[in-house]
C-alpha atoms as one frame of an Amber mdcrd trajectory, in Angstrom:
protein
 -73.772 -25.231 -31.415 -77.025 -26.652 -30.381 -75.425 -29.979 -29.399 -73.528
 -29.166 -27.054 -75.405 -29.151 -23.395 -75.790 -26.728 -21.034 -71.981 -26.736
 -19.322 -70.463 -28.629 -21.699 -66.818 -27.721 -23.029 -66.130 -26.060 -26.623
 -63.058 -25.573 -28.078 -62.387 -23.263 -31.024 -59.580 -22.880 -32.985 -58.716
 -19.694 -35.268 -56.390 -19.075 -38.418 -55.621 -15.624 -38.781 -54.162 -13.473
 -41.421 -52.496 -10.852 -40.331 -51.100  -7.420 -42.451 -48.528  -5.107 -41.000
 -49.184  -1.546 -42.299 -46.825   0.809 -42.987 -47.826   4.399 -42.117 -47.683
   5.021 -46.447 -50.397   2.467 -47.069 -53.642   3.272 -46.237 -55.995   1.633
 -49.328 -58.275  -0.057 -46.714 -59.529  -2.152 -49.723 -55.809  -3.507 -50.528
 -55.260  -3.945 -47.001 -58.106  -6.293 -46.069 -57.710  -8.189 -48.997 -54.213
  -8.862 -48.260 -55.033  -9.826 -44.587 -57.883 -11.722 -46.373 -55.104 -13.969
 -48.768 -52.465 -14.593 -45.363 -55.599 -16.184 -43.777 -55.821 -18.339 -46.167
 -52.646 -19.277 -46.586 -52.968 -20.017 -42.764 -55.812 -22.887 -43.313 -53.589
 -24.247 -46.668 -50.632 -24.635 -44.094 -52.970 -26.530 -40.928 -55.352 -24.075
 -39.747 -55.102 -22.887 -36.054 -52.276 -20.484 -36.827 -51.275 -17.183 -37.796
 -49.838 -16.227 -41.162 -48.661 -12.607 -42.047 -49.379 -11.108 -45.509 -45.624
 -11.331 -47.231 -45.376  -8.434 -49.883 -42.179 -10.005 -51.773 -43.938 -13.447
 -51.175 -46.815 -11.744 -53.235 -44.813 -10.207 -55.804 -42.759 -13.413 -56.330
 -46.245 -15.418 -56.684 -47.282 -12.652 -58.950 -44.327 -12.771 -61.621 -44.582
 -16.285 -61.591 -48.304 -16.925 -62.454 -47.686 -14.176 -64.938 -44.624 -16.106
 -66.524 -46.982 -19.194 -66.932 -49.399 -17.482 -68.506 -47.103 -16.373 -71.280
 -45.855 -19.727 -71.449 -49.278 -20.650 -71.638 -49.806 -18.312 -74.977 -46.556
 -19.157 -76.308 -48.183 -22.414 -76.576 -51.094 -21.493 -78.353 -49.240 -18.995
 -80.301 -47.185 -22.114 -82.277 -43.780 -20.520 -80.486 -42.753 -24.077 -79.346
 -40.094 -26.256 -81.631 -39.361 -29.785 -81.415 -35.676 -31.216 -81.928 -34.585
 -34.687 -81.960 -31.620 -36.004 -80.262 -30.592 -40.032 -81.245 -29.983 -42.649
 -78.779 -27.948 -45.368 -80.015 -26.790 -49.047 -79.516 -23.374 -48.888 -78.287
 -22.103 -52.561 -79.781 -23.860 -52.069 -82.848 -24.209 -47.929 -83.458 -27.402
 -48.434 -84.489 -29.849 -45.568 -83.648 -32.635 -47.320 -81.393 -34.805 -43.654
 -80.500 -35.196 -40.412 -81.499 -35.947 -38.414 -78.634 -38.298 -35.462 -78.915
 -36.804 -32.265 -76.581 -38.788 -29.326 -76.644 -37.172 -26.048 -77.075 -39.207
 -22.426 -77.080 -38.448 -19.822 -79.465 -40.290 -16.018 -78.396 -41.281 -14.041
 -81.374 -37.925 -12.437 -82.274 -35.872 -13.915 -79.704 -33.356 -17.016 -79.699
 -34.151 -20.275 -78.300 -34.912 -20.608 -74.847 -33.899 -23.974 -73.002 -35.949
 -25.834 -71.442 -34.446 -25.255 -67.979 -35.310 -21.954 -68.274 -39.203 -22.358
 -68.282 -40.258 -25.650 -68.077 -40.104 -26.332 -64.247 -42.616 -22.981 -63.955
 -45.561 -25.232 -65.470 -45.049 -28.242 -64.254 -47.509 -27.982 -61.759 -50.215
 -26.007 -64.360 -52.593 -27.461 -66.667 -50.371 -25.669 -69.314 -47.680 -28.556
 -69.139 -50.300 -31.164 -70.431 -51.289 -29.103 -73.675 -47.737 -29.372 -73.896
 -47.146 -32.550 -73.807 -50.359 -33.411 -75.985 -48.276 -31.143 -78.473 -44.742
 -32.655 -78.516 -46.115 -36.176 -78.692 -48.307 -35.036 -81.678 -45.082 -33.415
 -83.475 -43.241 -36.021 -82.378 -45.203 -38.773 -83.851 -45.976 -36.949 -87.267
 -42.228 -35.942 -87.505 -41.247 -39.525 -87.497 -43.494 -41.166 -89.652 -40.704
 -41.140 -92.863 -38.161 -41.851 -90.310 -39.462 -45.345 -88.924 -40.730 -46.248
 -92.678 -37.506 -46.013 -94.064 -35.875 -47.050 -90.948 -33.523 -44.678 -90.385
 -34.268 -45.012 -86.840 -36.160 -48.077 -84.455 -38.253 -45.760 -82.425 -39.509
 -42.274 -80.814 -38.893 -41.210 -77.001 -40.773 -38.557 -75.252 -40.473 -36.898
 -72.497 -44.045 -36.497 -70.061 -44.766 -34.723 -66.954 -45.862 -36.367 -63.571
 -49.064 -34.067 -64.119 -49.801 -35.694 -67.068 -48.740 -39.600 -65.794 -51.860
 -38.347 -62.435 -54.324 -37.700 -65.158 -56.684 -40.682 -65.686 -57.885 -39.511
 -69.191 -54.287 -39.683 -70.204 -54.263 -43.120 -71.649 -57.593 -42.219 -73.861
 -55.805 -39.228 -75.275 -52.798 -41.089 -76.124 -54.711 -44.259 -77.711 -56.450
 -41.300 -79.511 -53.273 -39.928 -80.926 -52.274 -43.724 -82.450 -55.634 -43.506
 -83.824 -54.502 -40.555 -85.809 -50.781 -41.921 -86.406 -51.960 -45.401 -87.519
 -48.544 -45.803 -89.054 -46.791 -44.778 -85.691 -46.737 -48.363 -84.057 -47.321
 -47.982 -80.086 -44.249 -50.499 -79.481 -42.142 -48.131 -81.503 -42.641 -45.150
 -78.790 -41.354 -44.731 -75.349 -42.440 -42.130 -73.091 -39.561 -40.947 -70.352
 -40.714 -39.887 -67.173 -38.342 -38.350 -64.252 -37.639 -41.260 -61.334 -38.835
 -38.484 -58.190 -42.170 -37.899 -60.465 -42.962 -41.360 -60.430 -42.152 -42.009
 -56.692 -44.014 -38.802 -55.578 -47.243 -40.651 -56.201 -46.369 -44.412 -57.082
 -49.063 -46.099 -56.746 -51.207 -44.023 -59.464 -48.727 -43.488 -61.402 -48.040
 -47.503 -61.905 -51.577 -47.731 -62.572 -51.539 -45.302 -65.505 -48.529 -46.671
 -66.754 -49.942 -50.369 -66.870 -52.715 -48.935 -68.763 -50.549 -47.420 -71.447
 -48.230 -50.216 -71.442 -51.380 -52.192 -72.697 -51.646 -49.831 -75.309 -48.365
 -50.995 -76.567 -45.974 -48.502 -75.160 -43.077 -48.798 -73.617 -41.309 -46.801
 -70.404 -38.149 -45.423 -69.547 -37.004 -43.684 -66.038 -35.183 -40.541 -66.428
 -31.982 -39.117 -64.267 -32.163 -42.663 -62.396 -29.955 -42.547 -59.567 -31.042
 -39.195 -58.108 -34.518 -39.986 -56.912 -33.507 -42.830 -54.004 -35.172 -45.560
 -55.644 -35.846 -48.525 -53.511 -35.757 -51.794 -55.049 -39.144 -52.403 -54.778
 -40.092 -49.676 -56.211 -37.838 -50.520 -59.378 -39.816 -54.104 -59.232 -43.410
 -52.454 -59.305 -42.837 -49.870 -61.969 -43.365 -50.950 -65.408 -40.847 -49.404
 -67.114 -37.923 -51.495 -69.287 -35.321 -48.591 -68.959 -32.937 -46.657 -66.923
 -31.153 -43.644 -67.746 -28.905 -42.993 -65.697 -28.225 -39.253 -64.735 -25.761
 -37.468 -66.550 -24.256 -35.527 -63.860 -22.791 -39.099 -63.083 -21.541 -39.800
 -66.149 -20.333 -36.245 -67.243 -17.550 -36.826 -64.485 -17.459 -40.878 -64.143
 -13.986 -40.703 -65.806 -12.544 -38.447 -62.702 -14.631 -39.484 -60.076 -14.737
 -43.130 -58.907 -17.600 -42.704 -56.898 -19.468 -41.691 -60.270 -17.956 -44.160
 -61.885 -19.125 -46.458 -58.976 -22.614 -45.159 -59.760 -22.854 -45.643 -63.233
 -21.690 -49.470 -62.514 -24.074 -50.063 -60.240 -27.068 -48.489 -62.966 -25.723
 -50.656 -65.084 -25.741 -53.446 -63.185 -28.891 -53.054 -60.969 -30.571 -52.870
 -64.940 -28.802 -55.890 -65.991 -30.459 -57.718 -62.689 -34.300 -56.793 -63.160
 -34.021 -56.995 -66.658 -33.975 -53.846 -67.815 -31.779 -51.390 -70.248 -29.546
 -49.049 -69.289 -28.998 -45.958 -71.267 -26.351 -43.334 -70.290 -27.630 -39.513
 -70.634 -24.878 -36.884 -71.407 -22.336 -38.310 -72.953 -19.521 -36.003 -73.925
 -16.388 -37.396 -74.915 -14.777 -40.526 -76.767 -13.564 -41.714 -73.128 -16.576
 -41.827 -71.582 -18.662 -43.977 -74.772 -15.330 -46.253 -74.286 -15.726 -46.169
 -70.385 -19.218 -47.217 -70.817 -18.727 -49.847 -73.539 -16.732 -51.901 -70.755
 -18.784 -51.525 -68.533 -21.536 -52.860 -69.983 -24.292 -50.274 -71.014 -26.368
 -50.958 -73.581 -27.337 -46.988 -74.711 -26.156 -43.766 -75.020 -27.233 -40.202
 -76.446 -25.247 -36.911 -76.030 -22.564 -34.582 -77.788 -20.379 -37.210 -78.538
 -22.828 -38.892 -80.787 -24.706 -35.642 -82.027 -26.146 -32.734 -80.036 -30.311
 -31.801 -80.622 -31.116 -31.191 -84.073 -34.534 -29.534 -85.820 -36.269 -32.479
 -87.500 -34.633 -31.116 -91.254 -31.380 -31.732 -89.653 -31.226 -34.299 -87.663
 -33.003 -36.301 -90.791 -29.757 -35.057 -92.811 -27.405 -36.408 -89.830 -29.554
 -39.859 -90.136 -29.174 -39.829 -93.865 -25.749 -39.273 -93.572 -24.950 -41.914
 -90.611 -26.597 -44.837 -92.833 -24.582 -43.851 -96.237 -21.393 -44.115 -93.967
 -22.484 -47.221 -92.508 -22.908 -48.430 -96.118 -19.807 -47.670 -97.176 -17.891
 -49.056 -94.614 -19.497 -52.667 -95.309 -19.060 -52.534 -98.813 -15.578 -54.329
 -99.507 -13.083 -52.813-101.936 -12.417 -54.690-105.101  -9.138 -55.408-106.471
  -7.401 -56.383-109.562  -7.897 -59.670-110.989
């Protein structure tokens, strides 16, 4: 370069991509382009390296991008379903939420969990049209419910995408805006503890925004994301769920059971609500009760229902209720 003088030193670096050939491949075109891609997979990873081309690599890379963009029409296509799982008071049985889960069901084929292909977008733009959807469904599916209070509030699930996203608050003050009869202190959005510590400080940011809004937060599978309490202090959110692979074996392990005490009490200290996820059995809603948590949801209670059904189950769950506090008259 033209400032550097006459003796000076210069030191260069390289990243280099690198294709082994075997003697059946001989597409030059392919081949440079390959080489071309392992270079720059060489400056993602530092620069001043070496990176050979990986043909499974590829083809693993390949199938994947190609899975996300089927999610990505399944999406558009109106393949997606919402069902509603309740969370309720465990002193009172009251249902406090309605949480929104969001199963997908392929033209012709059964339901696919969510485990299945969620985690392949959750990096991709894809997972915020997503999430735009399910709070929309959400919101319009619980209008009746709320009115005739059949349940306190909604709880949805969002992506750590979604929570980086500065235009997320205006989109979800523009959803109220079409809900006006969906109060904003009637919804709480769930976000996973490690999402919300991989970038903390933006994502408290975004959360204080929407928390001006009205809504309210809850940390998901708390316990498994090593939480500092400090970090618990900063983050606006009023609840912890604790993970259900604690409570699922809390009754035979004491060091679950040591966990889910400490949820409980850790919430009790700073104020917030604790809501067991998973819950399975009698035992473990009595095992909780003593302990002191506030909230549960799982198969014990009632597994995920579509909204026509789990509006039956709600129906159903307030007649009993009624019932049981009328008293039975006798002879005079």
């Amino acid at each position: 370069p033209s400032e550097v003088r006459p003796g000076g030193e210069v030191s260069l670096t390289a990243s280099v991509g690198v294709r082994l050939v075997p003697p059946s491949e001989a597409d030059a075109d392919v081949l440079l382009r390959q080489a071309d891609q392992a270079m720059y997979t060489a400056k993602a990873a530092g620069r001043n390296r070496a990176c050979v081309y990986d043909v499974e690599r590829d083809r693993v890379a390949e199938e994947r991008r190609r899975q996300v963009g089927r999610i990505a029409q399944a999406i558009a296509a109106g393949e997606m379903r919402l069902h509603f799982q309740p969370v309720i008071d465990l002193h009172t049985e009251e249902v406090c939420f309605a949480e929104a889960l969001v199963r997908w069901q392929p033209a012709g084929a059964s339901l696919r969990a969510p485990d299945e292909w969620l985690p392949m977008i959750a990096h991709d733009p894809a997972i915020a049209r997503l999430g735009d959807w399910v709070l929309e469904q959400a919101l319009s599916q619980g209008v009746s419910w709320l009115a005739r209070g059949l349940c306190g509030g909604l709880s949805v699930n969002i992506a750590a995408l979604e929570l980086r996203d500065p235009e997320f608050p205006d989109r979800l003050q523009s959803l109220f805006a079409r809900h006006p009869r969906v109060a904003p202190a009637r919804v709480r959005l769930e976000v996973l503890e490690r999402a919300a510590l991989a970038d903390l400080s933006t994502v408290t940011r975004t959360m204080q925004t929407c928390r001006s809004i009205g809504v309210d937060f809850a940390l998901d599978d708390f316990g498994t994301g090593y939480s500092s309490l400090s970090f618990l202090k900063r983050l606006p959110a009023s609840t912890l769920k604790i993970d259900r692979s604690f409570v699922e074996t809390m009754l035979e392990d004491a060091g679950d059971r040591a966990i889910v005490k400490g949820v409980i009490d850790l919430a009790r200290a700073f104020g917030r609500v604790s809501v067991a996820e998973g819950v399975e059995s009698e035992g473990q809603l009595a095992a909780l009760r003593a302990l002191g948590c506030e909230l549960a949801q799982g198969h014990a209670i009632a597994p995920p229902e579509p909204a026509e059904a789990f509006t039956a189950w709600l129906e159903q769950r307030r007649a009993a209720a009624g019932q049981r506090r009328v008293p039975a008259s006798g002879d005079d």
